[in-house]
ZAMARGU-4260 file (C-alpha; in steps of 0.2 Angstrom, whole numbers, plus 5000, padded with zeros to 4 digits):
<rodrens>
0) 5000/5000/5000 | 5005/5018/4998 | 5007/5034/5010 | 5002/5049/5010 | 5016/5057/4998
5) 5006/5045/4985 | 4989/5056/4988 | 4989/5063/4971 | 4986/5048/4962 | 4973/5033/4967
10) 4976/5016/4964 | 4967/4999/4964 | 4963/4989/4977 | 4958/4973/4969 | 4946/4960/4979
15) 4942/4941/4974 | 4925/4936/4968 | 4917/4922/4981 | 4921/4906/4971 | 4938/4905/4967
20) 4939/4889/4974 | 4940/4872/4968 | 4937/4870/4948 | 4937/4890/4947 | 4954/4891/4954
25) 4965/4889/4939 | 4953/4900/4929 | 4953/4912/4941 | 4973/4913/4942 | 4972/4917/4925
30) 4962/4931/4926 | 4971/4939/4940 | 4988/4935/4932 | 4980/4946/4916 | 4972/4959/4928
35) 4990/4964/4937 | 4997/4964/4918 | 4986/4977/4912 | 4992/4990/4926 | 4998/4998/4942
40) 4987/4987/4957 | 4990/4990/4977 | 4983/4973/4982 | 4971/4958/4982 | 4962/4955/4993
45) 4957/4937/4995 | 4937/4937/5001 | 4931/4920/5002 | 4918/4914/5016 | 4910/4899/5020
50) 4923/4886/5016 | 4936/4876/5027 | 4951/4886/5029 | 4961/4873/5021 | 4951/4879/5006
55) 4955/4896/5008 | 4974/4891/5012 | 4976/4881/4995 | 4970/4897/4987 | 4981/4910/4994
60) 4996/4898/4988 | 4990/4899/4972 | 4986/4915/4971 | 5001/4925/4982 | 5017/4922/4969
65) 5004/4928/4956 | 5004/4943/4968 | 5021/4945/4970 | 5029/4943/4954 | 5019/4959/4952
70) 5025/4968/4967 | 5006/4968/4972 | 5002/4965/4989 | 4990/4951/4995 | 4977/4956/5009
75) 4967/4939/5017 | 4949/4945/5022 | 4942/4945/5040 | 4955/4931/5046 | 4971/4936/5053
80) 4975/4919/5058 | 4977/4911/5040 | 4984/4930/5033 | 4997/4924/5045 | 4998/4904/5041
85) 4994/4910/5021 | 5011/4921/5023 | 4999/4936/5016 | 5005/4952/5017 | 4990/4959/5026
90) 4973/4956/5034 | 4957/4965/5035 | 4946/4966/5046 | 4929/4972/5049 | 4921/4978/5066
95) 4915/4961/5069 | 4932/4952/5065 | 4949/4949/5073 | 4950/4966/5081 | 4964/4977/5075
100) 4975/4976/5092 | 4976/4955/5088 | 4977/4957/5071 | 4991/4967/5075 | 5001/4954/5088
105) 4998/4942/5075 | 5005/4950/5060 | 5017/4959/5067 | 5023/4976/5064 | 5027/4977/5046
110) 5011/4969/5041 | 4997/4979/5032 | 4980/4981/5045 | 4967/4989/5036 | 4951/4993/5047
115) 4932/4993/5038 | 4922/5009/5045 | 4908/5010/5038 | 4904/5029/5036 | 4909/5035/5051
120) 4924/5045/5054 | 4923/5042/5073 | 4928/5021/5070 | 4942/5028/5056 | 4947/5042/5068
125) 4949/5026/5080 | 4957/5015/5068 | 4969/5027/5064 | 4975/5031/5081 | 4978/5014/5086
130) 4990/5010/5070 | 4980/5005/5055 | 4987/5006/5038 | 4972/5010/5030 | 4953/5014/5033
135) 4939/5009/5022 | 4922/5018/5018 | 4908/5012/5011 | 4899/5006/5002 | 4898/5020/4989
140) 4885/5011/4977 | 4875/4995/4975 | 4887/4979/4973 | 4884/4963/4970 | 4898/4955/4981
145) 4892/4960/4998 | 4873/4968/5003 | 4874/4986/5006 | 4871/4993/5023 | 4879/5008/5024
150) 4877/5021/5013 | 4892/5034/5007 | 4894/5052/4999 | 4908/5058/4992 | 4909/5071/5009
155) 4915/5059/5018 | 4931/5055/5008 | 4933/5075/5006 | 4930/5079/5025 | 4945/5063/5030
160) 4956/5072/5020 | 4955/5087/5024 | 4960/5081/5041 | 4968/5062/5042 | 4983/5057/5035
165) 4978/5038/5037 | 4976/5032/5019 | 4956/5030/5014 | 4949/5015/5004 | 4932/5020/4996
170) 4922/5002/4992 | 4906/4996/4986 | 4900/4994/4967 | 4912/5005/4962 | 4915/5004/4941
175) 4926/5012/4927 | 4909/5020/4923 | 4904/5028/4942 | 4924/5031/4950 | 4928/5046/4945
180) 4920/5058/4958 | 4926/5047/4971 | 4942/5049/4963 | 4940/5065/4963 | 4933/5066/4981
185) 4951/5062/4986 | 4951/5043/4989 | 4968/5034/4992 | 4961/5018/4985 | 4946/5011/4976
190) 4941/4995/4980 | 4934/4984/4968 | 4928/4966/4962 | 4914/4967/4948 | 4920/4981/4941
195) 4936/4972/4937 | 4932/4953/4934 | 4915/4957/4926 | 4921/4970/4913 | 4915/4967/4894
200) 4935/4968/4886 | 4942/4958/4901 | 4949/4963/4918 | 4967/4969/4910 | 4957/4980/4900
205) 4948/4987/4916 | 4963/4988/4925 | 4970/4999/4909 | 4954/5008/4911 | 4955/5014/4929
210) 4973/5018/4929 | 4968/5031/4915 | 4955/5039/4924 | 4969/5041/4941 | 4981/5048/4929
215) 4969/5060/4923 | 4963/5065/4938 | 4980/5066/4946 | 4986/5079/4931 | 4973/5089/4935
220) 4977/5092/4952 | 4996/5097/4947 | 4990/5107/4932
</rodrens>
């Protein structure tokens, strides 16, 4: 992930479908393998639920030198215990998870903790001051990865950073059709799984397709 000296430009924060287990696995390497050639991506996250771990462990194999061959970091979702047997670079949780003090002791210091908030600057404020590397608002639109129950306004991303130095990831729905005012808005990352893994010409293509739109929102500011 990025600091803050990197505020000028967004970047992607990629997340798994559901199902990329099993016979959907070597497929799904595949796509992620031409997703991270067509452009500058932070991270995956690695979201699957419902499964053994051993399931989720088999995947993160698969899926972290896929990862790292493109200097891309690889995030495990909710469970800090398998980021840590996985060898992920990461977790994040959620205010129901691993809490981030544990997350934390399991990790280790030079591990990336990200925090879900919701839309309230109070938990990121709260997030932030106990070490998190990242916060994450949302959800910004409909999506149909995870049913929305919070509900976001650009505001919120302008209003953190005007004041918080703790990176901000914007997430739900969000497209190559829809970013660009959250772009705009300030956000550090953009989180994304349909947008990327459904698009018509291929995810390398969306991939392509969102980097544009940071670099030309990025120019602007310096112009």
């Amino acid at each position: 992930m990025a600091n803050k000296d990197d505020r000028l430009r967004c970047r992607l924060y990629l997340i798994t479908p559901p199902d990329v287990y099993g016979d959907a696995l070597s497929p799904f390497a595949d796509a992620l393998a031409a997703a991270l050639d067509g452009g500058d991506v932070a991270s995956v996250q690695l979201r699957i639920k419902d499964v053994d771990d051993d399931v989720i462990l088999d995947v993160a194999d698969r899926l972290r030198p896929i990862c790292h061959d493109h200097d891309v970091a690889l995030i495990m979702n909710d469970r800090a215990d398998l980021a840590a047997k996985a060898d992920c670079d990461g977790v994040h949780v959620g205010q129901t998870d691993t809490p981030y003090g544990e997350a934390r002791a399991l990790l280790g210091d030079d591990a990336i903790v990200g925090v879900t908030c919701h839309v309230s600057t109070h938990l990121a404020m709260e997030a932030g001051e106990a070490g998190a590397d990242y916060i994450a608002f949302g959800a910004f639109f409909d999506s149909t990865t995870k049913q929305r129950k919070h509900v976001a306004e650009t505001e919120l991303l302008e209003q953190w950073q005007e004041s918080m130095l703790v990176p901000c990831v914007a997430i739900g729905g969000i497209s190559v059709e829809n970013c660009s005012p959250i772009v705009e808005a300030g956000a550090d990352f953009i989180a994304v799984a349909a947008g990327v893994w459904a698009y018509p010409d291929g995810p390398g293509a969306a991939v392509k397709a969102f980097n544009n739109i940071f670099n030309e929102v990025a120019a602007a500011r310096q112009s």
